[in-house]
C-alpha positions as CSV (number, residue, x, y, z in Angstrom):
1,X,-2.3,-11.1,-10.7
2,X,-1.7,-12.0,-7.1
3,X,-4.6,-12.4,-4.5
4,X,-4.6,-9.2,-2.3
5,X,-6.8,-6.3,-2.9
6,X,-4.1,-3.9,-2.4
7,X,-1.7,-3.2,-5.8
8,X,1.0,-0.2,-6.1
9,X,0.1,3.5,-6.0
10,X,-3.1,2.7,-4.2
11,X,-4.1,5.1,-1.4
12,X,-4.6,3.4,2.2
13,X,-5.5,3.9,5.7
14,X,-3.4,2.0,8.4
15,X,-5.9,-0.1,10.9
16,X,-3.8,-0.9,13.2
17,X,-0.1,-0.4,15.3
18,X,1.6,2.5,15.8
19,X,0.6,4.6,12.9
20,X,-2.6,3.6,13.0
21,X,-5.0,6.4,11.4
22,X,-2.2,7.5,9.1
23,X,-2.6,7.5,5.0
24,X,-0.2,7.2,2.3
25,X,0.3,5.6,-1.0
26,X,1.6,2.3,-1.9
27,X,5.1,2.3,-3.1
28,X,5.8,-1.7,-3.2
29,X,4.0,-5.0,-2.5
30,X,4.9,-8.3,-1.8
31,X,2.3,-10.9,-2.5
32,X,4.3,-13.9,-1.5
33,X,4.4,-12.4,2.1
34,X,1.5,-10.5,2.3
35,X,3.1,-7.3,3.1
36,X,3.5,-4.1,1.5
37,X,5.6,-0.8,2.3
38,X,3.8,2.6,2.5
39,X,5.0,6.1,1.7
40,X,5.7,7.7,5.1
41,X,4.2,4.9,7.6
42,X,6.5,2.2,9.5
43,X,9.6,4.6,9.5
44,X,12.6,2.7,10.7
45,X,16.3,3.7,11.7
46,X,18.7,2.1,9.0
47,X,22.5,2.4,10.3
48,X,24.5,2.1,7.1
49,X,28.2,2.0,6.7
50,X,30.1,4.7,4.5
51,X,30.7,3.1,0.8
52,X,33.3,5.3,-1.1
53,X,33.1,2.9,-4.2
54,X,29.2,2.8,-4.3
55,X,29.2,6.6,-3.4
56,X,27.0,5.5,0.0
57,X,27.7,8.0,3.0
58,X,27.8,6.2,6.3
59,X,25.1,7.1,9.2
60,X,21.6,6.1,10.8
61,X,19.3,6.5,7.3
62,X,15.4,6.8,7.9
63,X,13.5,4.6,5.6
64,X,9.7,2.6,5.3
65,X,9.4,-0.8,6.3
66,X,7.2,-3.0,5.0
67,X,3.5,-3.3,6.7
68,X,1.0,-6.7,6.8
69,X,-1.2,-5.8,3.9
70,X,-4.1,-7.0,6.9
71,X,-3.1,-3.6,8.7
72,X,-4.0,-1.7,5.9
73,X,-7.1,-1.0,3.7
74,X,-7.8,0.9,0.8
75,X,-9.6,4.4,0.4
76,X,-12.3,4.5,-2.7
77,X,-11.1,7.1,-5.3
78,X,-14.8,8.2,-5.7
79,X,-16.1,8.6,-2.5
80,X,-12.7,8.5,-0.7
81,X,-13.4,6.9,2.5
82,X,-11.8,3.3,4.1
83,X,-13.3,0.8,2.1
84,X,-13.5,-2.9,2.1
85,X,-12.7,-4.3,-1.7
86,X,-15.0,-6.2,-3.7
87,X,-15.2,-7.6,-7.4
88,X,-17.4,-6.7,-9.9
89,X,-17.4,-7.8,-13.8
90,X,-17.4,-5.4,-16.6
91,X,-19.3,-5.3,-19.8
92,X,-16.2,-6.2,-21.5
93,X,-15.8,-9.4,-19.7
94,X,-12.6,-7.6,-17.7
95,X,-12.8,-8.1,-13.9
96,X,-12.5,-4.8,-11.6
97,X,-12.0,-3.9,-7.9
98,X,-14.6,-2.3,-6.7
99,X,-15.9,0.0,-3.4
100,X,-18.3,-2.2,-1.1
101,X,-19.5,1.5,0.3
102,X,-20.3,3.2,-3.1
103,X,-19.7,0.6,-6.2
104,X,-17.2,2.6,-7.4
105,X,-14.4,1.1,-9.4
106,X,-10.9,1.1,-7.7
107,X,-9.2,0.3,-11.5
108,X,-9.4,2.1,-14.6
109,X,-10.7,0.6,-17.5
Protein backbone atom coordinates (compact mmCIF):
# COMPACT_ATOMS: atom_id res chain seq x y z
CA UNK A 1 0.00 0.00 0.00
CA UNK A 2 1.80 3.19 -0.98
CA UNK A 3 1.57 6.53 1.02
CA UNK A 4 -0.89 8.80 -0.91
CA UNK A 5 -4.47 9.16 -0.10
CA UNK A 6 -5.49 8.88 -3.56
CA UNK A 7 -5.89 5.02 -5.08
CA UNK A 8 -7.67 4.10 -8.56
CA UNK A 9 -11.34 4.77 -9.36
CA UNK A 10 -11.44 7.44 -6.71
CA UNK A 11 -13.47 10.56 -7.63
CA UNK A 12 -11.42 13.96 -7.35
CA UNK A 13 -11.56 17.65 -7.68
CA UNK A 14 -8.54 19.34 -9.39
CA UNK A 15 -7.03 22.30 -7.03
CA UNK A 16 -5.14 23.81 -9.10
CA UNK A 17 -3.76 24.62 -13.10
CA UNK A 18 -5.64 24.84 -15.87
CA UNK A 19 -8.41 22.56 -15.16
CA UNK A 20 -8.77 23.60 -11.96
CA UNK A 21 -12.48 22.98 -10.68
CA UNK A 22 -12.92 20.07 -12.93
CA UNK A 23 -13.85 16.26 -11.53
CA UNK A 24 -13.17 12.98 -12.79
CA UNK A 25 -12.20 9.56 -11.74
CA UNK A 26 -8.87 8.06 -11.21
CA UNK A 27 -7.79 5.86 -14.00
CA UNK A 28 -3.92 5.19 -12.88
CA UNK A 29 -1.52 6.18 -10.06
CA UNK A 30 1.94 6.36 -9.70
CA UNK A 31 3.17 6.29 -6.14
CA UNK A 32 6.83 6.44 -6.94
CA UNK A 33 6.28 9.91 -8.57
CA UNK A 34 3.44 11.11 -6.90
CA UNK A 35 1.34 11.66 -9.83
CA UNK A 36 -1.70 10.22 -11.10
CA UNK A 37 -3.74 10.53 -14.55
CA UNK A 38 -7.49 11.50 -14.45
CA UNK A 39 -10.34 10.68 -16.69
CA UNK A 40 -10.85 13.76 -18.89
CA UNK A 41 -8.43 16.41 -17.05
CA UNK A 42 -4.73 17.28 -18.40
CA UNK A 43 -5.74 16.45 -22.13
CA UNK A 44 -2.67 16.56 -24.21
CA UNK A 45 -1.98 16.40 -28.15
CA UNK A 46 -0.07 12.92 -28.84
CA UNK A 47 1.31 12.99 -32.57
CA UNK A 48 1.75 9.34 -33.38
CA UNK A 49 3.16 7.76 -36.43
CA UNK A 50 1.01 5.25 -38.71
CA UNK A 51 1.95 1.50 -37.62
CA UNK A 52 0.53 -0.93 -40.27
CA UNK A 53 2.10 -3.99 -38.33
CA UNK A 54 0.60 -2.85 -34.87
CA UNK A 55 -2.62 -1.79 -36.62
CA UNK A 56 -1.79 2.08 -35.20
CA UNK A 57 -3.21 4.90 -37.57
CA UNK A 58 -0.89 7.84 -37.74
CA UNK A 59 -2.13 11.45 -36.57
CA UNK A 60 -2.31 14.07 -33.52
CA UNK A 61 -4.17 11.45 -30.77
CA UNK A 62 -5.86 13.35 -27.67
CA UNK A 63 -5.03 11.60 -24.52
CA UNK A 64 -4.70 12.33 -20.27
CA UNK A 65 -1.52 13.16 -18.82
CA UNK A 66 -0.63 12.45 -15.69
CA UNK A 67 -1.42 15.15 -12.78
CA UNK A 68 0.70 15.80 -9.16
CA UNK A 69 -1.52 13.83 -6.95
CA UNK A 70 -0.86 17.54 -4.65
CA UNK A 71 -3.24 19.12 -7.37
CA UNK A 72 -5.88 16.90 -6.72
CA UNK A 73 -8.15 15.89 -3.75
CA UNK A 74 -10.63 13.50 -3.20
CA UNK A 75 -14.56 13.95 -2.98
CA UNK A 76 -16.32 11.80 0.11
CA UNK A 77 -18.71 9.19 -1.34
CA UNK A 78 -21.23 10.09 1.52
CA UNK A 79 -21.41 13.53 1.67
CA UNK A 80 -19.72 14.14 -1.74
CA UNK A 81 -17.92 17.32 -1.26
CA UNK A 82 -13.74 18.00 -1.53
CA UNK A 83 -12.37 16.44 1.33
CA UNK A 84 -9.16 16.18 3.04
CA UNK A 85 -8.33 12.33 3.94
CA UNK A 86 -7.80 11.02 7.26
CA UNK A 87 -7.37 7.46 8.96
CA UNK A 88 -9.49 5.79 11.17
CA UNK A 89 -9.32 2.04 12.64
CA UNK A 90 -12.00 -0.40 12.34
CA UNK A 91 -13.47 -2.84 14.75
CA UNK A 92 -11.78 -5.46 12.85
CA UNK A 93 -8.41 -4.17 13.41
CA UNK A 94 -8.41 -3.16 9.41
CA UNK A 95 -7.27 0.47 8.80
CA UNK A 96 -9.71 2.79 6.48
CA UNK A 97 -9.64 6.27 4.75
CA UNK A 98 -11.79 8.26 6.01
CA UNK A 99 -13.78 11.96 5.34
CA UNK A 100 -12.22 14.73 7.72
CA UNK A 101 -15.73 16.69 6.88
CA UNK A 102 -18.22 13.90 7.80
CA UNK A 103 -16.25 10.62 9.08
CA UNK A 104 -17.33 8.76 6.40
CA UNK A 105 -15.35 5.89 5.13
CA UNK A 106 -13.68 6.37 1.60
CA UNK A 107 -13.00 2.18 1.46
CA UNK A 108 -15.36 -0.55 1.71
CA UNK A 109 -15.09 -2.98 4.15
Amino acid sequence: MSGLSIRKNDQVMVQAGRDRGKTGRVLKVFPDTSRAVVENINKVKKHTRANPSRNVKGGILEREASIHVSNLMPICPSCAKPTRVGHTQLEAGKKVRSCKRCGGNFDRG
